[in-house]
C-alpha positions in Angstrom: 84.9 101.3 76.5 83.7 103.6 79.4 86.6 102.0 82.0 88.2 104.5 83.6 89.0 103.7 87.1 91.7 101.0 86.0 93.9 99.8 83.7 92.1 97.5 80.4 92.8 93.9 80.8 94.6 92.7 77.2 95.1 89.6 75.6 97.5 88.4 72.4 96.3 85.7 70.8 98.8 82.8 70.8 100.2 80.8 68.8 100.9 83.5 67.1 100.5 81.1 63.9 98.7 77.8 63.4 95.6 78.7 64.2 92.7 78.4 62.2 90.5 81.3 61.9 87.4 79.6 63.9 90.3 78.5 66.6 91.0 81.9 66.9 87.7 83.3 67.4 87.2 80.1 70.1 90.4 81.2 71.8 89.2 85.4 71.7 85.8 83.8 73.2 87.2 82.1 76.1 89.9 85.1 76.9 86.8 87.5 76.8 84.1 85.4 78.9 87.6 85.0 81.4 87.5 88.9 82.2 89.9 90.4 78.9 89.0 93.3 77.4 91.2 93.7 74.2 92.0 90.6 72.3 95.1 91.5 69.2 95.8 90.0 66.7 99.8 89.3 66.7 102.0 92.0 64.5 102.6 88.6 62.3 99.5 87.2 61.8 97.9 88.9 58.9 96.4 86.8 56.2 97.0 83.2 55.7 95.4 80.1 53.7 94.5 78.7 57.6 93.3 81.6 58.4 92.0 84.4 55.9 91.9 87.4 57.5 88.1 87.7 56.5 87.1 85.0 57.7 88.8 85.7 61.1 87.6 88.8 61.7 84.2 87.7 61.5 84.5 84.6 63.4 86.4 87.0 65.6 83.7 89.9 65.8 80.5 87.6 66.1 82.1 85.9 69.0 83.3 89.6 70.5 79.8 90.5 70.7 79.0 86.9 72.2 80.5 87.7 75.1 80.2 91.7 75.4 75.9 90.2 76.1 76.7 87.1 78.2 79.2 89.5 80.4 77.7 92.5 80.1 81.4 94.2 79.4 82.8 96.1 76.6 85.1 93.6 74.6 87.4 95.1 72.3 89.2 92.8 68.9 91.7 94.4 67.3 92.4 93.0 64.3 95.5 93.4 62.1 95.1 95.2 59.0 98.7 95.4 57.5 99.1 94.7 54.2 99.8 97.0 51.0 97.6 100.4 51.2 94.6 99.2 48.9 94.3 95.4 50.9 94.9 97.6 54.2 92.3 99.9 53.9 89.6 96.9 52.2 90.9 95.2 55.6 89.6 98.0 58.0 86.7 98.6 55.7 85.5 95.3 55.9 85.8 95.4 59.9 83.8 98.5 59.9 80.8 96.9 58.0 81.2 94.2 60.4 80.8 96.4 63.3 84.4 96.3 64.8 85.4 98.8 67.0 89.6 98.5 66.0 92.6 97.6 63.6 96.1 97.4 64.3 99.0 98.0 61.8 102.3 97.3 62.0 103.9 101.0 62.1 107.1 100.5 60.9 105.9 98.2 58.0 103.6 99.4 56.5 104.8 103.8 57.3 103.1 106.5 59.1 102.1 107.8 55.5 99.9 105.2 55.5 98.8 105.0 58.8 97.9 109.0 58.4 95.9 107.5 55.1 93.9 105.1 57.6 93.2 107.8 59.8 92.0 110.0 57.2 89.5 107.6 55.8 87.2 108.7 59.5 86.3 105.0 59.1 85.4 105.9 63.3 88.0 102.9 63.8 90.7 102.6 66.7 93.9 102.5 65.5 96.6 100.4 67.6 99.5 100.4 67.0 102.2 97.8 66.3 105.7 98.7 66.5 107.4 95.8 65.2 110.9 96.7 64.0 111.1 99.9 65.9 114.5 98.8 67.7 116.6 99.1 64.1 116.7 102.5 64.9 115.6 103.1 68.1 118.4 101.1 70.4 121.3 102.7 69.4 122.1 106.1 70.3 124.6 106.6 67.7 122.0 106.7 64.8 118.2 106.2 63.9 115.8 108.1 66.4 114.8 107.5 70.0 111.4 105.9 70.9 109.8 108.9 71.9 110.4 110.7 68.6 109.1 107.8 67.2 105.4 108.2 69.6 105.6 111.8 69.0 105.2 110.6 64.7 102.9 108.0 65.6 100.2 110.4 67.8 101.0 112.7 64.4 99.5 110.2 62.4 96.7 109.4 63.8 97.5 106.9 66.5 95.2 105.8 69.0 96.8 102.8 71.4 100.9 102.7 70.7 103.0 100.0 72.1 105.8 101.1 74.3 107.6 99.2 76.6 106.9 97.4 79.5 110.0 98.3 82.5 109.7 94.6 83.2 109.4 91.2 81.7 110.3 90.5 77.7 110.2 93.4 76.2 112.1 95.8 78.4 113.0 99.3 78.7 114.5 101.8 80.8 111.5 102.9 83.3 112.6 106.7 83.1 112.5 106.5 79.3 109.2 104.6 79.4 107.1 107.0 81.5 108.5 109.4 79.5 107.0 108.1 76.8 103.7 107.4 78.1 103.4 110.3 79.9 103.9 112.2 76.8 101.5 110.0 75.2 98.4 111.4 77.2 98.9 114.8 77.9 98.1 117.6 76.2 99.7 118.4 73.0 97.6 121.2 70.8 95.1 120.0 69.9 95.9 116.3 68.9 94.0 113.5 70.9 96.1 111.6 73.3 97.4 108.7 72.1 96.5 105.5 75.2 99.8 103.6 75.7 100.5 99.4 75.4 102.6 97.7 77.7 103.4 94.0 76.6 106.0 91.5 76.1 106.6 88.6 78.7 103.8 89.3 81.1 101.9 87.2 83.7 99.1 87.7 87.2 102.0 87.6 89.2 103.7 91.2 87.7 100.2 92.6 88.5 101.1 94.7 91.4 104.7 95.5 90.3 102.8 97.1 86.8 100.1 98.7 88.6 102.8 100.6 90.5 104.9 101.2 87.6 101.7 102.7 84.9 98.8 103.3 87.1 95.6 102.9 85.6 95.8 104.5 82.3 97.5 102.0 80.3 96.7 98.7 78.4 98.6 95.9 80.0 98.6 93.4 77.3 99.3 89.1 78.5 99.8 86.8 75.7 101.6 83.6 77.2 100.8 84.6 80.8 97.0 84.1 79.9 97.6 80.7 77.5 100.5 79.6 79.5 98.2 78.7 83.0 98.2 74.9 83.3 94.1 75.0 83.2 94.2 76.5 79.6 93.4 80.3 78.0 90.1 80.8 80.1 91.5 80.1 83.2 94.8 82.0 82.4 92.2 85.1 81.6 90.7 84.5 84.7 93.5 84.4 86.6 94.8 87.7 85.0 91.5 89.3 86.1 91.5 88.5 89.4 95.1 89.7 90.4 94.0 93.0 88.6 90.8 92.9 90.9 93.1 92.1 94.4 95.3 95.3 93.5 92.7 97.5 93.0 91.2 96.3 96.5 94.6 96.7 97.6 95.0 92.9 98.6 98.0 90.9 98.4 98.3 88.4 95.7 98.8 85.7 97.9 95.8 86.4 100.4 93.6 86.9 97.4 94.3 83.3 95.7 93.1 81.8 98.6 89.4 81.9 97.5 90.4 82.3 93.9 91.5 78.9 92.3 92.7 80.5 88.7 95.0 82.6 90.3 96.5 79.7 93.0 97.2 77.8 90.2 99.1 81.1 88.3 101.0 81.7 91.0 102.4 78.3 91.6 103.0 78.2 87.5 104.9 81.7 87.7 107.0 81.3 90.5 
């Protein structure tokens, strides 16, 4: 997406069922003209009769692109392929031909054998990566494996974005153990491609500065009901999302810079 002097702005879509598949290309719309640069689809939302998953990745897509002319930014949908390994890969074929740029699968559903498939097929997709379930054998240090080994299988397979914790808000881990994680994540490791790490789970504008200090730039910092939770609605909620990314990068306090920027008053009194 040729960003590289801060952290990409990401988006879950929420409800994380209900929707219908031209709701959910509406809701990617307004997140996207708002500021976001990654819209996901959410690790349960694969395909439904309300919402086929072909029919939502080209509402989906067409409305990506929408927005990537009107703003003149890179938008990113990443659309969820998991399913059985002949649905999965007609899923990520299909959003190929469509001229996606990314699918997510659920890691621990669907197996890194599988994931290592997708990767193989050199569809020239990004592969993000879900890891739903992960904590059965992760959590407890008396069995299963610990979160890293699990990164270490995932970048293995073919991994390109890998969710891993976020220090604070809903899904929380131990910061040492975290930025372990990530840090191992990007650097060198032979010669695999780095693998860009996800933080998400209970995020909102007001966290901004406390994540920026936490991951730096290099990082996807994923909101799901701190963007369709602000009391104006999803495009305000992106705006608002954008704009404390934009004060902390100009080194501004979140409090000065909602002054002049109504979306991010309004977060601010929400998320006190």
């Amino acid at each position: 997406m040729n960003i590289r002097n801060r952290p990409l702005l990401g988006c879950i879509a929420k409800p994380k069922l209900g929707l219908s598949a031209k709701e959910h290309a509406q809701l990617a719309y307004q997140v996207f003209s708002g500021g976001v640069d990654v819209l996901k689809d959410d690790e349960n939302l694969t395909d439904l009769t309300s919402d086929h998953f072909e029919k939502r990745a080209h509402f989906t897509i067409h409305l990506a692109k929408k927005a990537e002319r009107e703003t003149g930014q890179k938008k990113m949908c990443v659309l969820n392929v998991t399913a059985p390994p002949p649905e999965m890969m007609k899923r990520a074929r299909l959003v190929k031909r469509l001229g996606g740029k990314a699918v997510m699968v659920d890691i621990v559903s669907v197996g890194l054998d599988n994931v290592q498939m997708l990767r193989s097929a050199k569809l020239g997709l990004i592969i993000h990566g879900h890891r739903a379930g992960h904590s059965m054998f992760t959590k407890n240090p008396k069995h299963g494996m610990s979160m890293l080994v699990l990164a270490k299988l995932s970048r293995l397979a073919g991994v390109d974005q890998l969710h891993t914790g976020t220090v604070i808000g809903k899904m929380e881990g131990e910061q040492k153990e975290v930025l372990e994680i990530d840090q191992f994540l990007r650097n060198k490791w032979y010669q695999m491609k780095s693998t860009m790490p996800i933080a998400s789970g209970g995020l909102h504008p007001g966290m901004m500065p406390k994540l920026y200090k936490i991951f730096g730039k290099d990082i996807i910092l994923n909101f799901g009901g701190g963007i369709h939770g602000h009391p104006a609605g999803s495009l305000a909620g992106a705006k608002a999302a954008r704009q404390a990314l934009e004060a902390v990068l100009k080194r501004k306090s979140l409090k000065n810079y909602a002054k002049n920027h109504l979306e991010l008053f309004q977060a601010m009194e929400h998320w006190k």
